[in-house]
N, C-alpha and C positions, 0 to 999 in steps of 0.2 A: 442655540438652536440652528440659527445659519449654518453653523461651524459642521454639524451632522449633514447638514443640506450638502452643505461643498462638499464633502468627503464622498457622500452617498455619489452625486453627479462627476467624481472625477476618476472613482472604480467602475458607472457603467461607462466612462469614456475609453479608459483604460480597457474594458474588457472588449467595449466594443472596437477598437484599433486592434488587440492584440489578439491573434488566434489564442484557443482554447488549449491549455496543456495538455500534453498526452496521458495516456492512461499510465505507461511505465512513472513518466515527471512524477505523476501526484501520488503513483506506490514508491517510489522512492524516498518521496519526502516525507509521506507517513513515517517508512520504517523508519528512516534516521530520526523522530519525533517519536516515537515508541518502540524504541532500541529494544527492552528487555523482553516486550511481549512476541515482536518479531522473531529472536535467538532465540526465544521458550516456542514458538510453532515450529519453528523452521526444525530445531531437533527434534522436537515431536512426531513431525510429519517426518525424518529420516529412518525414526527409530521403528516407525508403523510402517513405511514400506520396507522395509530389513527386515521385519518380522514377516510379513504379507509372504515377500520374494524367499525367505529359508521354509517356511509353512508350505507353501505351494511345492517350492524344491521336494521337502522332506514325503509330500503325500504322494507326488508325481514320480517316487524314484523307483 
């Protein structure tokens, strides 16, 4: 029970010394933590604005 005590008290000491990560740090660190789901949006979202942009092209021509 201590043992949770110390821990709990050396992460607020730690946070509190340490400024807060940035927003980019902690999407970074997700993606490398959830590799496949990341490469499954990121083509996702390529393949929908590729559609978006020839769609738009093809009605505007």
């Amino acid at each position: 029970m201590s043992n949770l005590s110390t821990e709990t008290q050396n992460s607020e000491t730690q946070t509190n010394t340490e400024a807060a990560p940035s927003y980019t740090k902690l999407a970074m660190r997700n993606m490398v933590r959830k590799r496949g789901t990341s490469l499954k949006h990121f083509f996702l979202t390529t393949i929908a604005l590729l559609a978006f942009f020839i769609g738009i092209s093809y009605l505007t021509r």
